[in-house]
MDTraj code that builds the backbone (N, CA, C; nanometers):
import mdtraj as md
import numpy as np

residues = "UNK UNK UNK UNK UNK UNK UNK UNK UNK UNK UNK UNK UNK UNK UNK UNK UNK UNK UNK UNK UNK UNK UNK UNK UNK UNK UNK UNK UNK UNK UNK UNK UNK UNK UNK UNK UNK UNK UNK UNK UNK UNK UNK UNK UNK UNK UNK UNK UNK UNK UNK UNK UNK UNK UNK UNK UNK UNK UNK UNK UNK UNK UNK UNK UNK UNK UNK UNK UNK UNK UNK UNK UNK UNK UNK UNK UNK UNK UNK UNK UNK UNK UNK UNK UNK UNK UNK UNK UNK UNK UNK UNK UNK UNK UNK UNK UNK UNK UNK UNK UNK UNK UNK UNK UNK UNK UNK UNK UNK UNK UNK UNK UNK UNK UNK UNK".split()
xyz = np.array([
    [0.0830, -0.1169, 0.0000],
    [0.0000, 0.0000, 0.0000],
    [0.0888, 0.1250, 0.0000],
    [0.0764, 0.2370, -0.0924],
    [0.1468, 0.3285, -0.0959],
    [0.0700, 0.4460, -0.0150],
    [0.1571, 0.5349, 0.1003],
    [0.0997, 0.6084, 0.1914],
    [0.1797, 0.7306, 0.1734],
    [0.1607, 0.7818, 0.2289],
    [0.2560, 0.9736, 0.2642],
    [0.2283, 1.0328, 0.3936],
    [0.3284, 1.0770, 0.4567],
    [0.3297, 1.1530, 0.5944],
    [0.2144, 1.2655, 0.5630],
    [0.1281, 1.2729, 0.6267],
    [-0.0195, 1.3562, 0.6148],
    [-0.0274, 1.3782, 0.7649],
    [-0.0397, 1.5505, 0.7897],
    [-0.1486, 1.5540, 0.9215],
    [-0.2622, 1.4643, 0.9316],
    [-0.3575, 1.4368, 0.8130],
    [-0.4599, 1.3783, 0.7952],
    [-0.4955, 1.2664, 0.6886],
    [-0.5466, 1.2113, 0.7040],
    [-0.5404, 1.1244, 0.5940],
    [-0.6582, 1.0657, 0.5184],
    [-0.6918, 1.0625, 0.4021],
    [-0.8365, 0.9820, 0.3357],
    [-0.7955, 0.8640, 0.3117],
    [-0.9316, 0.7821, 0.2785],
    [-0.9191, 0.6542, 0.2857],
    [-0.9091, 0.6313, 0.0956],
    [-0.9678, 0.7127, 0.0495],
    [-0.9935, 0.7577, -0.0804],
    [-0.8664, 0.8070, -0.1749],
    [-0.8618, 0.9478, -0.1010],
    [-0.7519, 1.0381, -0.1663],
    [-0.7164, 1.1190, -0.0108],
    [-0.5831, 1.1164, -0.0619],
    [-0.4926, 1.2500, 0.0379],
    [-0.4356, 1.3377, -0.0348],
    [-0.4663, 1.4660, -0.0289],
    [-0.4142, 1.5785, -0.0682],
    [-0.4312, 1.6706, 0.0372],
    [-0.2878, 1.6905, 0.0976],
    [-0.2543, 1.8161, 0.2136],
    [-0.1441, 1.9057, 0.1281],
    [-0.1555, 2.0156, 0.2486],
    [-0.0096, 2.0678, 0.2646],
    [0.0155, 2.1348, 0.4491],
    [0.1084, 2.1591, 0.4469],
    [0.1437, 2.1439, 0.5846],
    [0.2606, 2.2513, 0.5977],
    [0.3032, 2.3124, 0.7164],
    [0.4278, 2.3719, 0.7124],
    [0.4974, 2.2984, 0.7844],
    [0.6393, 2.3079, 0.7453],
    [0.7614, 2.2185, 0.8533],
    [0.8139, 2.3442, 0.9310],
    [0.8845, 2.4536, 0.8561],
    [0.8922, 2.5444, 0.9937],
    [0.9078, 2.6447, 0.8670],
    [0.8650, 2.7914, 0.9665],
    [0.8708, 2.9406, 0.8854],
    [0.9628, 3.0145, 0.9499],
    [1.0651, 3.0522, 0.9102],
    [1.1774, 3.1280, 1.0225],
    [1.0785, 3.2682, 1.0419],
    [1.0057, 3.3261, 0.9529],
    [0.9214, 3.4596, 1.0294],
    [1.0397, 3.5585, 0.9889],
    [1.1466, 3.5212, 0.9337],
    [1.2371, 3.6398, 0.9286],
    [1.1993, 3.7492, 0.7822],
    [1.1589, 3.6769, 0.7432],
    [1.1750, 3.7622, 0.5551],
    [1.0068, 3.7728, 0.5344],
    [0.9638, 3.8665, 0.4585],
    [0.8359, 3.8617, 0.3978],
    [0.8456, 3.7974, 0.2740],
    [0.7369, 3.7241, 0.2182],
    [0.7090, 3.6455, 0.1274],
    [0.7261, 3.7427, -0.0313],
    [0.7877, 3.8455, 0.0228],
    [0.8255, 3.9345, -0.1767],
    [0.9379, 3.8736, -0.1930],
    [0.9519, 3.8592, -0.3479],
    [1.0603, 3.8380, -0.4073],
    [1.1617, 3.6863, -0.3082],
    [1.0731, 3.6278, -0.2895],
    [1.1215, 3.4794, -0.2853],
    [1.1353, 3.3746, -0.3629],
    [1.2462, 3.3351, -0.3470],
    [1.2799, 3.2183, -0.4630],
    [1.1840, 3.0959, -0.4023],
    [1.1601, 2.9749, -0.5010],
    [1.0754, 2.7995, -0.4170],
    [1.1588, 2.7559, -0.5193],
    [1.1919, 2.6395, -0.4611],
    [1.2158, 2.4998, -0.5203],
    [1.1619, 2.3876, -0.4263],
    [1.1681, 2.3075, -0.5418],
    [1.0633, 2.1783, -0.4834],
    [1.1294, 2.0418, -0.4760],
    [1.1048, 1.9638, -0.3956],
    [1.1909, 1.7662, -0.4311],
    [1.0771, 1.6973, -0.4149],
    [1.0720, 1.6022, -0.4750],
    [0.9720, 1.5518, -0.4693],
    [1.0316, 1.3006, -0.4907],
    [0.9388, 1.2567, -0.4229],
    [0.9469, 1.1238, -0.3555],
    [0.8273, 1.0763, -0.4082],
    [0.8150, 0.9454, -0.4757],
    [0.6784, 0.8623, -0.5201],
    [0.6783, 0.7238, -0.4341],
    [0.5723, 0.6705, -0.3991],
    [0.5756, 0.5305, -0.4135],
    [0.4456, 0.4963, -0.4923],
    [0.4798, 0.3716, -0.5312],
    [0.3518, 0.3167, -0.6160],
    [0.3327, 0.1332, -0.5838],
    [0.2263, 0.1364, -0.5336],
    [0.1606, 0.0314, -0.4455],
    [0.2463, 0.0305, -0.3058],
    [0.2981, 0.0871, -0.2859],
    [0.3823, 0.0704, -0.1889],
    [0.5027, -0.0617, -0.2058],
    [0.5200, -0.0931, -0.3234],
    [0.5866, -0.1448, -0.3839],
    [0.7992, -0.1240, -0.4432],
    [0.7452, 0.0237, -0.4477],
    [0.8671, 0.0802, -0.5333],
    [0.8377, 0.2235, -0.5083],
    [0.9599, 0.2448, -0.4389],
    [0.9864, 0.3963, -0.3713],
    [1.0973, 0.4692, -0.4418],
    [1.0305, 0.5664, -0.4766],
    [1.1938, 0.6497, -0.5874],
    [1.1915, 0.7944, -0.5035],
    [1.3520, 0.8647, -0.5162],
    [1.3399, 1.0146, -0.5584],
    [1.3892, 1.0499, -0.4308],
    [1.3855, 1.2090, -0.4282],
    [1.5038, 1.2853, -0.3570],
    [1.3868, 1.3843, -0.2887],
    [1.3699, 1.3787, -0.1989],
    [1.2727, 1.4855, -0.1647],
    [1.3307, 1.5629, -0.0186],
    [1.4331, 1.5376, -0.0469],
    [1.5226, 1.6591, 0.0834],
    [1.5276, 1.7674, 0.0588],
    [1.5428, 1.8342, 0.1664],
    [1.6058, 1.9743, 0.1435],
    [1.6530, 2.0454, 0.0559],
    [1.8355, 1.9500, 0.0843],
    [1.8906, 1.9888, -0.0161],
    [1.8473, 2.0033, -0.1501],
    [1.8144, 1.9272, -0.2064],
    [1.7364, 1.9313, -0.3339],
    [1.6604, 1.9998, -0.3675],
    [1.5682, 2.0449, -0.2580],
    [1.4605, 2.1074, -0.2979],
    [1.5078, 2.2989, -0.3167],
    [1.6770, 2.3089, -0.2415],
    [1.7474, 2.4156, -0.2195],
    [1.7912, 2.4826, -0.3430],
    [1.8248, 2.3271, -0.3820],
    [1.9454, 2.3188, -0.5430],
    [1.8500, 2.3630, -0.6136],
    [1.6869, 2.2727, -0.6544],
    [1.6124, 2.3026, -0.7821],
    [1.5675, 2.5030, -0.7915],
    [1.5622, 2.5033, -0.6489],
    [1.5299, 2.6685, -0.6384],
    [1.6460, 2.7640, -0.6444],
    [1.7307, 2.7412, -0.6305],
    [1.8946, 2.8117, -0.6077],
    [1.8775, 2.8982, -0.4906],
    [1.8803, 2.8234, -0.4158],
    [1.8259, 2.9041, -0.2989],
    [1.9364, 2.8715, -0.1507],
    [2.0039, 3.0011, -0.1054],
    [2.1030, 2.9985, -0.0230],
    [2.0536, 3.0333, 0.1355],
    [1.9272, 3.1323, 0.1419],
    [1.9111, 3.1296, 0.2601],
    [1.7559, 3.0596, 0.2819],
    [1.7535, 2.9421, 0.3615],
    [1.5957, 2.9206, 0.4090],
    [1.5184, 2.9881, 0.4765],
    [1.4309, 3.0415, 0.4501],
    [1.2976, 3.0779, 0.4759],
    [1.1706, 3.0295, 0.5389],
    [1.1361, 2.9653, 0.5071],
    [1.0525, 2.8266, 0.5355],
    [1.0314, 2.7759, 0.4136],
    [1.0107, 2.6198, 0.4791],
    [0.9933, 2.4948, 0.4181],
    [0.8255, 2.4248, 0.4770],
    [0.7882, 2.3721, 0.3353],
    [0.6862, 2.3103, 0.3640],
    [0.6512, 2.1732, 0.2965],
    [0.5598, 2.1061, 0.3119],
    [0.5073, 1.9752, 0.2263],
    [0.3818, 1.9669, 0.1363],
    [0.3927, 1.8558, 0.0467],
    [0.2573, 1.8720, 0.0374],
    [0.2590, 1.6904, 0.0207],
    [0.1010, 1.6440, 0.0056],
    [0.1676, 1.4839, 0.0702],
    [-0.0316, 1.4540, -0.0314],
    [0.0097, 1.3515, -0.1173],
    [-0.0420, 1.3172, -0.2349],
    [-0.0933, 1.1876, -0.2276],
    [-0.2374, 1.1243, -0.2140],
    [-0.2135, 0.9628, -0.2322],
    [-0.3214, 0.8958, -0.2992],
    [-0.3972, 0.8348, -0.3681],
    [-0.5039, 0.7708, -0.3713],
    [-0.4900, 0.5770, -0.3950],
    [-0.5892, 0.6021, -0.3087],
    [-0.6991, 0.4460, -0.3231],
    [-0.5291, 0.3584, -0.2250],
    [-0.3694, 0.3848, -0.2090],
    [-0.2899, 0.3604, -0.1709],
    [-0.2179, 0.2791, -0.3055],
    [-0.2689, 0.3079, -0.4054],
    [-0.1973, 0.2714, -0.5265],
    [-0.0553, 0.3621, -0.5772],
    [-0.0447, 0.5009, -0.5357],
    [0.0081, 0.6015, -0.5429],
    [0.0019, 0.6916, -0.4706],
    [0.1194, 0.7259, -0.4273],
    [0.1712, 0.8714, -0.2992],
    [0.2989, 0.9146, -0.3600],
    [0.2972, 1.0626, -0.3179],
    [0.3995, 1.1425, -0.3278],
    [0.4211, 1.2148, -0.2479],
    [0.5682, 1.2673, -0.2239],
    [0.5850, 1.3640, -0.0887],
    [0.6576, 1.5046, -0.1378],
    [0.6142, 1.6025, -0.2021],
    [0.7022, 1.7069, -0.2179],
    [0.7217, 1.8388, -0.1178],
    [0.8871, 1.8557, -0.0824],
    [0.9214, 1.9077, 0.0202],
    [0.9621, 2.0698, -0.0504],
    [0.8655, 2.1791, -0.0338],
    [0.8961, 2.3235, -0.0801],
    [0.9546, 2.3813, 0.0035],
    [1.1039, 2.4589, -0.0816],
    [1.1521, 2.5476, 0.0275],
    [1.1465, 2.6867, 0.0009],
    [1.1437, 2.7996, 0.0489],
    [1.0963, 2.9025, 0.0148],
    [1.2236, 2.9772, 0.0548],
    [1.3303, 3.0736, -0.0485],
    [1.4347, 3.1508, 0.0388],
    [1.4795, 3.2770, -0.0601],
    [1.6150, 3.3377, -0.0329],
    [1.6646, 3.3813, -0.0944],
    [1.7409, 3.3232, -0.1356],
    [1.7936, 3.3877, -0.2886],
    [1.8664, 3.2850, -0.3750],
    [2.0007, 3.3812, -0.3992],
    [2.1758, 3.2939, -0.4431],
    [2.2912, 3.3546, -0.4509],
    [2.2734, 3.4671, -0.5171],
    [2.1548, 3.4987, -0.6273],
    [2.1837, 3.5910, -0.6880],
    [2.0491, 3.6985, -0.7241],
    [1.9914, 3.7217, -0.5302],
    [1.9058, 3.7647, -0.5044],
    [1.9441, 3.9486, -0.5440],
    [1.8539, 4.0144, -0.5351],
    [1.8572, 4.2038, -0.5203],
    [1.9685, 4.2052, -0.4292],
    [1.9117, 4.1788, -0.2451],
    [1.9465, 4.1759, -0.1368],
    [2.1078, 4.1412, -0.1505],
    [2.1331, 4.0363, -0.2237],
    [2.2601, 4.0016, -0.2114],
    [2.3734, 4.0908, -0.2848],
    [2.3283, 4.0994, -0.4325],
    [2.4147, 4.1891, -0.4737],
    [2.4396, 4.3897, -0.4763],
    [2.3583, 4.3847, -0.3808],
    [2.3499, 4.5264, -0.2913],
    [2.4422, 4.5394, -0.2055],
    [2.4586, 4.4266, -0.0688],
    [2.5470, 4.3911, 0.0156],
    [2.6746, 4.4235, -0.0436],
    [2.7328, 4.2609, -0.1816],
    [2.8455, 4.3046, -0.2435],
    [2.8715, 4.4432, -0.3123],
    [2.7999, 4.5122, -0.3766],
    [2.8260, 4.6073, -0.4009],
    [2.8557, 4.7286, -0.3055],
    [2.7769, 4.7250, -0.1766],
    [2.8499, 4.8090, -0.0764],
    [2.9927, 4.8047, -0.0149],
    [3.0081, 4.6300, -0.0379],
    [3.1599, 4.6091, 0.0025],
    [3.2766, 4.6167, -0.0498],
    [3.2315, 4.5900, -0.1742],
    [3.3139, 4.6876, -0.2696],
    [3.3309, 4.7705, -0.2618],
    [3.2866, 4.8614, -0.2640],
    [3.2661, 5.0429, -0.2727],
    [3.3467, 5.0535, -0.1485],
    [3.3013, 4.9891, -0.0452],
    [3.3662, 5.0479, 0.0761],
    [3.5566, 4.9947, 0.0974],
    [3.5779, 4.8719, 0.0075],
    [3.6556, 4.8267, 0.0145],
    [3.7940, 4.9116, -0.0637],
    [3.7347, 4.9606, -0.1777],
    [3.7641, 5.0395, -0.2749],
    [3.8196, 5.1748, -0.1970],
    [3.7555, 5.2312, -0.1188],
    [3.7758, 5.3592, -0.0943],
    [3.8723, 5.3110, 0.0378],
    [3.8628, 5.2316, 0.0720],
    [4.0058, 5.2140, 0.1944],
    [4.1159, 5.1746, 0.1166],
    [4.1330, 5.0609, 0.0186],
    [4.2427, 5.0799, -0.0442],
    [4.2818, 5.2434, -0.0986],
    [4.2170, 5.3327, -0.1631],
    [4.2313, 5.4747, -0.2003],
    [4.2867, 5.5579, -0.0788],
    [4.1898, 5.5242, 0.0672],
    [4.2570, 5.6219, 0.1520],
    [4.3751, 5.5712, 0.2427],
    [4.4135, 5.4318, 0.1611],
    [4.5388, 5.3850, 0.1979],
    [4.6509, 5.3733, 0.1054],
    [4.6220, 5.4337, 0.0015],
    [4.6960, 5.4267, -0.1183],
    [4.7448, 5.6173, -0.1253],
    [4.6824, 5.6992, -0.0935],
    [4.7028, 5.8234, -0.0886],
    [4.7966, 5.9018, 0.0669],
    [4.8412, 5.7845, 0.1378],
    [4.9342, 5.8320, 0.2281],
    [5.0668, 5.8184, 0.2280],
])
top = md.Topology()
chain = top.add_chain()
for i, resn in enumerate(residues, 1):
    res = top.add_residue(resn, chain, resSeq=i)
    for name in ("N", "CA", "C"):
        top.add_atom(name, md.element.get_by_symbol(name[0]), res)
traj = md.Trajectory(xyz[None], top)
């Protein structure tokens, strides 16, 4: 029988979603998602990558945000588990603002160390 981690579950069909945790730090603008995703079928044959990591990589995503699930099944012939992560990514606004200040600032100390 093929099943999925569900708050709840049908006997029929399962279709949830759920949160695993929200850090509360960032507002939901300009957020990157990526997703991983895990099948079984009859509960027979289990495939796939539905970690984190993965779900980090498919989004390019460097800082987590929150992560959530969503958890898929019917009649127990078929389930899936896909794990969403929600963040900023290496080559967010936010990020290349930062570098660009450190530059600039980096820049002008070599200058006011280069002019003595």
């Amino acid at each position: 029988m093929a099943v999925s981690q569900s708050p709840v579950v049908g006997m029929l069909v399962t279709n949830t979603k759920a949160p695993i945790i929200d850090t509360g730090v960032e507002s939901n603008k300009d957020l990157k998602t990526g997703k991983s995703t895990c099948i079984s079928i009859l509960g027979l044959i289990a495939t796939g990558d539905c970690s984190i990591d993965k779900a980090k990589k498919d989004g390019n995503i460097s800082k987590v945000v929150s992560i959530e699930y969503e958890s898929f099944s019917v009649l127990g012939f078929y389930a899936s588990y896909t794990t969403i992560v929600k963040g900023k990514g290496t080559d967010s606004k936010d990020d290349s603002n930062d570098n660009q200040g450190r530059d600039s600032n980096q820049r002008r100390g070599s200058l006011q160390r280069g002019s003595r």
